[in-house]
N, C-alpha and C positions, 0 to 999 in steps of 0.2 A: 839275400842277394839272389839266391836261387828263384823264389817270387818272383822279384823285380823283371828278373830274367823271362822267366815264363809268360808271362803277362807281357814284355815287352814283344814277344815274337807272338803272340796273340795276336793284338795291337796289330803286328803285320801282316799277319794272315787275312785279316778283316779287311785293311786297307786296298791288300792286294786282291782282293775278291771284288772290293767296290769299283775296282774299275774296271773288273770284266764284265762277263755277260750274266743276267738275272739268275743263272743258274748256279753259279760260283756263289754269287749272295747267299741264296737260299741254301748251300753247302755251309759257309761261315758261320750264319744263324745258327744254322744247327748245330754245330762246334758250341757256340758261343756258352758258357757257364752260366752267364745271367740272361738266358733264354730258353725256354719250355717249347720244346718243334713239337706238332701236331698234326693229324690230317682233320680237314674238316670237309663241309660242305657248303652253299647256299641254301637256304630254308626263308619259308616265309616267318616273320615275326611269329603266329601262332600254329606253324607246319602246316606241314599239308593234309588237306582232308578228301581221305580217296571213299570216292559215293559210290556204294554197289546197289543194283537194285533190290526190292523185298517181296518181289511176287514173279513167277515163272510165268514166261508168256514172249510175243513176237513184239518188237519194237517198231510202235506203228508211227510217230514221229519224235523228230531229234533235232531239238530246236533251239542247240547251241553248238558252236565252232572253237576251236584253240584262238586264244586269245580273249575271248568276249568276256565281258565284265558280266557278274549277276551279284544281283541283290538277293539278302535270304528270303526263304520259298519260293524263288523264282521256281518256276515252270520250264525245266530240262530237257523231258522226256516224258512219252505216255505211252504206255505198255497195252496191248489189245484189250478193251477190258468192257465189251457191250455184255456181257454175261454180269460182271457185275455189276455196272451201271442199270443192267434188269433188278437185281436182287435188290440193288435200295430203292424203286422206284415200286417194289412189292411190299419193302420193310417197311416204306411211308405209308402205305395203302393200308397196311394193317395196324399199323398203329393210329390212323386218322380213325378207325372204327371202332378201337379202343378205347379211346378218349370220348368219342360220341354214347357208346356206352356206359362210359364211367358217367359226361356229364346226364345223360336220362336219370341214371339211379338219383345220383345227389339233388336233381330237381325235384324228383317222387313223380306222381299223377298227374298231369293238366286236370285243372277247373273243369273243363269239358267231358274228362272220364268221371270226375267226382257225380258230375251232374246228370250224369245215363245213369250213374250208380242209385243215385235217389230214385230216379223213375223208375226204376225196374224193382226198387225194392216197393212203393205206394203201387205198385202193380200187382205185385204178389201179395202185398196186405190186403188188398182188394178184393184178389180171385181168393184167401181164405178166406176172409168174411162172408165169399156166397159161399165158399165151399159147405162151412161151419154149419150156414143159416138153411142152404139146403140139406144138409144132415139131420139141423133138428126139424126140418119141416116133416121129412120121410121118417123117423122115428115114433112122430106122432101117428105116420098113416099108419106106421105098422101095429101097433096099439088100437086104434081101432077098424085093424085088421083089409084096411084100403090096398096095401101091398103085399109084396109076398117078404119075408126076410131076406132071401135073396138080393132082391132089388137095393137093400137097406145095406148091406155089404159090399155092394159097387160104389154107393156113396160114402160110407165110409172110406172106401179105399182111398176115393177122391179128394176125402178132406188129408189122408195122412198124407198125400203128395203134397196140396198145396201147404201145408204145413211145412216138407223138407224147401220146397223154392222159397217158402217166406226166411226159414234159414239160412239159407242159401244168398238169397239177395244181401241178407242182415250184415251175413262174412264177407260178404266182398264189398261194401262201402267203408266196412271195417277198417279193410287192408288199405283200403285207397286211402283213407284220413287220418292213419296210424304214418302211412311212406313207407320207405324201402328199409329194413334191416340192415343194421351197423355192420354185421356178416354179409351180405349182396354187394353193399359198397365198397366193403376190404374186398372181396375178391374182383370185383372189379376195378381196384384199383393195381392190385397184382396183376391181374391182365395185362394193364394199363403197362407197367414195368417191363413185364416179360419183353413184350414190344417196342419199349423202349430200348432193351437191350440188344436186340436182333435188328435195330435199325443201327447203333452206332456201331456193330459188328459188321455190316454190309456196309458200311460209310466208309470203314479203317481200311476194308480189303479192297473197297475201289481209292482210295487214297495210296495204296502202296502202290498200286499201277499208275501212277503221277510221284517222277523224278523230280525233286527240288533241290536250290541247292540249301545245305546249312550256315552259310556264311556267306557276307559281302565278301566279293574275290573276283579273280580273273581264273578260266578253265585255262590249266596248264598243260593236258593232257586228255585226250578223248579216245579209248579203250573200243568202243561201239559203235555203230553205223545204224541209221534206220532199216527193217526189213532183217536183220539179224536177233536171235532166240538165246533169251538170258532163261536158267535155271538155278533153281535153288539146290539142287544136289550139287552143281559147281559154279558156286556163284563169280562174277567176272566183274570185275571195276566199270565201273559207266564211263566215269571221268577222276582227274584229278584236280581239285581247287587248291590254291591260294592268296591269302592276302596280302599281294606282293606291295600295297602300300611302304610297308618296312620289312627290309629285308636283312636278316641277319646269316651268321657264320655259326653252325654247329661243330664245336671240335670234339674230340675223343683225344683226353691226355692219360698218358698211362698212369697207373696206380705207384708207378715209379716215381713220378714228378708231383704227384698232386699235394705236395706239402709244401708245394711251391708255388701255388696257385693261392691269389688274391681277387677279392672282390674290385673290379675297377682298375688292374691293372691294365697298362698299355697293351697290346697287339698292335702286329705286323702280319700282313695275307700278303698273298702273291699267288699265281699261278700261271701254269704253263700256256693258259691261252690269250694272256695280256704279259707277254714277258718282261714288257718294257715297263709295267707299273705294279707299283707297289700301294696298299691299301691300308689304313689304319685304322684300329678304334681302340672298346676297350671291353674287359670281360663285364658282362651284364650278369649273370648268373650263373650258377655250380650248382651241377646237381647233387642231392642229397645221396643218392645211391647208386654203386657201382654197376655193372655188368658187362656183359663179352662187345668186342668191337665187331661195329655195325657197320661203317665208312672203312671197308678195307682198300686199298691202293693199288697197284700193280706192281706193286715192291713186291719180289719175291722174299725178300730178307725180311719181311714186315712179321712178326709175330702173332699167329691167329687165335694166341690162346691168351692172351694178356687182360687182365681187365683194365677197364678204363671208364674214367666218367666225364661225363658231358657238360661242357662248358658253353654259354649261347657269348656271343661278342654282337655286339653294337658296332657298325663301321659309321666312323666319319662320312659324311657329307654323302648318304646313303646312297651309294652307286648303285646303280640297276645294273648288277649282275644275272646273267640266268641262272633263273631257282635250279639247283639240282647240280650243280658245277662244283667239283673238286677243286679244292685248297689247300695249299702247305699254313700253316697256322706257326706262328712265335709269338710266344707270351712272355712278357716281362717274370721274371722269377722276383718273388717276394725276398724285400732286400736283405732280409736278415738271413737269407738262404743263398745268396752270390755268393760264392768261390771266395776267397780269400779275405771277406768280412767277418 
């Protein structure tokens, strides 16, 4: 009888709530035993994504507004960056001279060096053979005593030169018809790398001075102004995205109520800035782990040390709500956990 009792003046409290003003509602909910009160927020379906920039320098244009849609990598913002736009137009330079290098090695000789090579070797086989021939002409003089010895020692000298050039010629057609060494190639192709890598290092640092955004979205929030200096000792938000296509409800239900909490149960929102309406949907997801609340309220009475874990809700007939708007939150309690069941 007691029950019956209880429940029946329940019953009345709620009634007589429904026909005052939104705020008595949102008192009764809270009362209500088969209802989970929460605060929550507006978020975009995948939160918001706040873009800081990744290189220190003057913001030389700023070439989006609140409100404007971008597509991912748009082109946001471009940070002063002629110093680096120098460095890769040096990295390309040096790596074009690299690769021209590596490709000479890997071709070897032109036909045309092979072919000086010949010549100058039949040039030197040449000037030995007089060297030789006038060797032995002069050995004979000196035999029968026409020269001085002397004289016969300057010609020799001359043969043992033309001998080192005929050498000489022999090695270097050598080299030409043999090509470049497996060793000359490999480090010229390290070259080749080194360069490589000093070009996509001046590419990456002129790429952080270009703001993109990460995601199809609308800018929510714009932090920066053209002609103003971002640093990386304190880095400052550029802007704030999101995909406000779908817009959902993050709550924070206490570690008190969360046994109470179902996948797909009903939700009730409401807030103080649409007094007159009421929103519905239903819980989309539970997060797996707890932590401190995030969405405090201006409840003095609100508990700041309570854990609680984060529930996303899907609303009915997706109102465009503004992203970032505080909510009172009522969740259906899981029936087996209603009062008097």
């Amino acid at each position: 009888m007691t029950r019956f009792l209880a429940s029946g003046l329940l019953l009345s409290a709620l009634l007589t709530a429904c026909s005052g003003d939104g705020k008595s509602t949102q008192n009764a909910l809270a009362m209500s035993p088969d209802r989970i009160a929460a605060s929550g927020r507006i978020e975009p379906q995948d939160r918001e994504r706040v873009v800081i920039p990744e290189t220190t320098g003057r913001l030389v244009r700023v070439l989006v507004e609140e409100g404007d849609s971008v597509e991912v990598g748009q082109l946001m913002a471009v940070i002063e960056n002629s110093e680096l736009s120098a460095r890769v137009t040096q990295a390309k330079a040096a790596r074009a001279l690299r690769q021209a290098e590596l490709e000479r090695m890997r071709a070897g000789p032109r036909t045309q060096e092979k072919t000086r090579a010949r010549a100058a070797l039949a040039r030197a086989e040449a000037q030995h053979n007089l060297a030789v021939s006038e060797l032995q002409r002069r050995e004979q003089m000196v035999a029968q005593k026409l020269i001085s010895a002397q004289e016969l020692a300057q010609h020799q000298a001359q043969a043992r030169v033309s001998e080192a050039d005929l050498q000489h010629a022999r090695a270097e057609l050598q080299l030409l018809e043999q090509g470049n060494r497996a060793e000359d190639i490999a480090q010229a192709e390290a070259a080749l790398a080194v360069a490589d890598a000093e070009l996509l290092a001046a590419e990456a640092a002129l790429a952080r001075s270009e703001v993109r955004s990460p995601i199809k979205g609308v800018v929510l929030k714009r932090m920066l102004n053209a002609g103003e200096t971002v640093t990386m000792l304190a880095p400052q938000p550029f802007v704030y995205l999101g995909d406000t296509r779908q817009r959902v409800v993050r709550a924070e239900v206490s570690e008190l109520d969360i046994a109470g909490l179902r996948q797909d149960a009903r939700v009730w929102v409401r807030s103080d800035a649409f007094p007159e309406q009421k929103f519905t949907g239903k819980v989309q997801r539970i997060a797996g782990r707890m932590g401190p609340r995030q969405a405090l309220s201006d409840d003095p009475a609100e508990y700041r040390d309570v854990k609680v874990i984060e529930v996303t809700i899907e609303l009915d007939d997706a109102p465009a709500l503004p992203v970032g708007l505080r909510v009172d939150v009522f969740i259906e309690r899981a029936p087996s956990l209603v009062m008097g069941h």
